[in-house]
Every structure is written in C-alpha cells, then in structure tokens.
N, C-alpha and C positions, 0 to 999 in steps of 0.2 A: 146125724148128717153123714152120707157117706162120699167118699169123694176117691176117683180113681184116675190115676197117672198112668198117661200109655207112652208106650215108646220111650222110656230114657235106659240111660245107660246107670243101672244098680248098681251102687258100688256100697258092700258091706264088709268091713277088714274080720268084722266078729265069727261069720259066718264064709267068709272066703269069696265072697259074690262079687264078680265082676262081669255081668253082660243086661245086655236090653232085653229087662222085664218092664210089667204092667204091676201097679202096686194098687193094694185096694186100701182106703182107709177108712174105716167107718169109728164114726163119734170119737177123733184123733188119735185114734190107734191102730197099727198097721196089723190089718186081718190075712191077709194074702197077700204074695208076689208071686205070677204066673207067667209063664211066654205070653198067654193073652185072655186078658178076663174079660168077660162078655156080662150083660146085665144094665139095668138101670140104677143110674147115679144122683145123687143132688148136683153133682160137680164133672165134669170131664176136662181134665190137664192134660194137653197132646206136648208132651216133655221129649221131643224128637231132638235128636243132636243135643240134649241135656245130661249133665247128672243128676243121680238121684241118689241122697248121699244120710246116714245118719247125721242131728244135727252136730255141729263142730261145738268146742270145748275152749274159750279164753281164759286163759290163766293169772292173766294179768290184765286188769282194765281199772281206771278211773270213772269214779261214778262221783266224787266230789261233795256228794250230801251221807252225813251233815258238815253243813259249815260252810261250804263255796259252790251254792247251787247256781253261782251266776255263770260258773264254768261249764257246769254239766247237772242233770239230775239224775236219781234214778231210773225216772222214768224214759227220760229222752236217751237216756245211757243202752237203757235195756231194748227200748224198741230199735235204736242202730243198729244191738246187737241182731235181732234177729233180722233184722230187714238184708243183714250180710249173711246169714245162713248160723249164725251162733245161738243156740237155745243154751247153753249153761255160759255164765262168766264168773269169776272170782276177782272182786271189791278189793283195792288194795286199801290198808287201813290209814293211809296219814289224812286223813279229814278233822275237823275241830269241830269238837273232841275229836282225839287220835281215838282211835275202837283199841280201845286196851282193857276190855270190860263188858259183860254180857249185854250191857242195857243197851251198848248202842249197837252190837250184835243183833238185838233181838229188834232196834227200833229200822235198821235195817232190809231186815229181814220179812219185818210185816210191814213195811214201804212197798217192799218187791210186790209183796201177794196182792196188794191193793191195784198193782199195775197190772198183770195179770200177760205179762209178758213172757222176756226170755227169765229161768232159773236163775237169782240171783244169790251167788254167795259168799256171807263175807272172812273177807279174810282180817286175823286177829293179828295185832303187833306183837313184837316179839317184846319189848320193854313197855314201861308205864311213859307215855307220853312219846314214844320213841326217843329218849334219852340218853337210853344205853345204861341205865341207871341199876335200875330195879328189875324183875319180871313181870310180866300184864299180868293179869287171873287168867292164867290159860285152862288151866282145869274147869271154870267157869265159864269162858268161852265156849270149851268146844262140847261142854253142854247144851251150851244156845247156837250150838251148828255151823263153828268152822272147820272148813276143813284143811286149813292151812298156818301158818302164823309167818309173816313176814317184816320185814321192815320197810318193803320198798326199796326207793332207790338209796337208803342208808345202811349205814354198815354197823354192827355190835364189836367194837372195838374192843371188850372186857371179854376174853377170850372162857375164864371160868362160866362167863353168869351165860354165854351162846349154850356153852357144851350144857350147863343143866337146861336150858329152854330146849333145845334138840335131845335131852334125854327124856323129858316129859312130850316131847312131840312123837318118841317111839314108842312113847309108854300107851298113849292115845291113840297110835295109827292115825295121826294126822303128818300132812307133808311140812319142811322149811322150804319157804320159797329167799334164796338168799342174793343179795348184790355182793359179791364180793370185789371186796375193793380195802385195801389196806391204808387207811387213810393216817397212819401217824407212821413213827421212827420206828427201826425194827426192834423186837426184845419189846414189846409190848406185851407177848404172854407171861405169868405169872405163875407163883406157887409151883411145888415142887414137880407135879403132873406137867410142865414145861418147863423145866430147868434149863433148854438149851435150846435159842431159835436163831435161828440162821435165814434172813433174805436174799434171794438171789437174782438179780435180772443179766439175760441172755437175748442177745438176738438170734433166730433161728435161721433155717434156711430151707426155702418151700420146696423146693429143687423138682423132682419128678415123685410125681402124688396125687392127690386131690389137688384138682384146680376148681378156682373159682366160680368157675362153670359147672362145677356137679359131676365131670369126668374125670378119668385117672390119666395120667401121663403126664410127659413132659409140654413146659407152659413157656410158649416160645417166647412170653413178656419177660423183662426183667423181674426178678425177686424181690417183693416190697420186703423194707424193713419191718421185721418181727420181734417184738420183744413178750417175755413170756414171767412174771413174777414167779419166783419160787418161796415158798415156808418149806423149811425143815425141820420138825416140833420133835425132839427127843425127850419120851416119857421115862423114865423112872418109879419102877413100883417095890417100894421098900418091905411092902407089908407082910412077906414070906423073908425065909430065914436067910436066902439069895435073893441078893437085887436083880432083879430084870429091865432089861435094858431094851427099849422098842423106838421106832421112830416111823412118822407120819409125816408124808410131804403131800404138802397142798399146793397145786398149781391154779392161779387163776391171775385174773385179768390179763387176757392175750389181747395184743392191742398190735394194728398192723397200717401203713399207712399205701396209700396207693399212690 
C-alpha cells in the first residue's frame, strides 16, 4: 500500500529537516521526502498547515495489565498511544504481579504484538515486588527486553542495594528511570562507601532567569517559594595505602509553590 502526504511541514531533528515536503510511504515505510512527488497512490493525505513528525517516544505510561485491566489495558493503552501521535511507550512496572521477572516481561510483551499497535515496552522494577528489599532478576529481564528498570512513583530507600541495581543497569546499557524523593530521616545511607550524609533544604530565589514562560529575564511576578533538597554523600575509599576522600551531592525534589 502506498500512501503519500503533500504539503506538511517535515520536521526531522535526525536529519535537521524543517520545511514543507511531500512524504511517500509505501508498505509503512518512508520511501521518499521531495518538494513534490507526483504519481499514483492508494492514499493521498493533503497535510496543509500540518506537521509531519517522526513518531513520539513516552517514557512513562500506565498500561495497568496484568492485574488492574479495569483501569486501563494494553490494548486501549496502546491504541491512545498512537491515536496522539506516540508509536513507542514504556510500561511502568507496579501491576500485580509487579514485573520483577522475565515471565511477565515476556507476557507483556507478546500482549502488545497481539495488539498490533503502538511499540510496547516494558519496563522492569528495580526490587522484587517493589519493596526495596531485594533486586528483581534484571539480568533476566533485560533479556526478555527491557529497556529500563524503575520503580515508578516509589523511591529505593537502601541506598547500597540502588547503587548495585544502577551498576548492573550500566553494565547492560539499559536506562534508571527514577522518582526521587527521600522519604525517611537523614543518615539513611550506610556502610563505609557513605560514612557521612548530610541533608540540606534551602529556599532559592528565581530572580532574573528562566521564567516560567520559556523566556530569559527579569519576572515582574513575585518570586514563588522555592525549596530545593540537598544529599551530601562523602565517600571513603580505604583500599589503597592513602584514604581518598570524595564527595557526591545529589539535588532533587525541587518543589515550588505559586
């Protein structure tokens, strides 16, 4: 089937393309983009005052199955996705079963193909059950084709057992998708690799910058309250004949109120 799109406005960031071409697509793949392609079609799309865009990329979506298909399914998940212009999504994993384990990776996975929609794919939790307990089988997962491992909207409190799930996550070139959010008292880190943590909270001040609006300058509103967590993690590495002494701060959850 071939099908061709006249008049939109092409926008590809891969290739730098920003102007109104005609796109040809035979048997859903894109054969040519030309000022103006001439010939007979199965399809003619007059994409006038359109864009015409590679599909978009969600990184974070609810698909709810297995376990709460009354909320959502895959399927009705996946076809929203594209009917907004999203051909890939990534599954976050708190469903029941949590996806801490190739089988529901893999029952996932061939759900999607049965749909025959947008790309779906799922993403592995970083613990067994998301408990923060244990580590999933992520070497097992991303066998059966995650590309990510998260927790969603929960946080890995056990600050050793993150740091090896993020070391087997570079090991695999697969991404952490993480919520950071410090949800107990400080000095939560452990073992000698944090001997020394320090929290900080500050309020900031916007002043002349990015404004809310996407522009630079001064922001004739008043200055919302900003507060900005700080960790301070000083490492200690004993293992050479001189201690070395290093420190890592992590800023997150900026929270601001209008």
């Amino acid at each position: 089937m071939t099908i061709l799109i006249k008049n939109g406005r092409v926008i590809n960031p891969a290739t730098g393309t920003d102007e109104t071409l005609d796109v040809l697509v035979e048997n859903g793949v894109v054969a040519r983009t030309e000022k103006s392609i001439k010939g007979k079609c199965d399809r003619v799309i007059d994409a006038k005052g359109c864009f015409v865009m590679p599909g978009f990329i969600d990184m974070h979506v609810h698909l709810r199955d297995p376990g709460f298909e009354q909320k959502e399914t895959i399927e009705t998940g996946a076809r929203a996705a594209v009917h907004g212009g999203f051909t890939t999504i990534l599954a976050m994993p708190n469903t029941k079963p949590v996806v801490d384990n190739p089988d529901v990776v893999n029952y996932v996975h061939n759900k999607a193909k049965t749909v025959g929609a947008a790309n779906v794919l799922q993403v592995g939790a970083v613990t067994k059950g998301q408990q923060g307990k244990e580590l999933s089988d992520i070497e097992g997962m991303v066998k059966a084709g995650i590309p990510a491992i998260s927790e969603d909207g929960k946080s890995v409190m056990n600050a050793q057992l993150y740091r090896e799930a993020m070391e087997l996550a570079a090991k695999y070139n697969i991404a952490v998708l993480a919520h950071c959010e410090d949800i107990f008292p400080p000095a939560r880190l452990s073992g000698e690799q944090a001997s020394s943590v320090e929290i900080v909270q500050r309020p900031l001040d916007r002043g002349a910058g990015e404004t809310q609006f996407g522009g630079y300058g001064p922001d004739p509103r008043p200055a919302p309250p900003l507060t900005v967590d700080v960790i301070f993690e000083i490492h200690i590495d004993r293992s050479g004949p001189v201690a070395q002494i290093g420190m890592v701060c992590y800023f997150f959850h900026f929270a601001f109120k209008i």
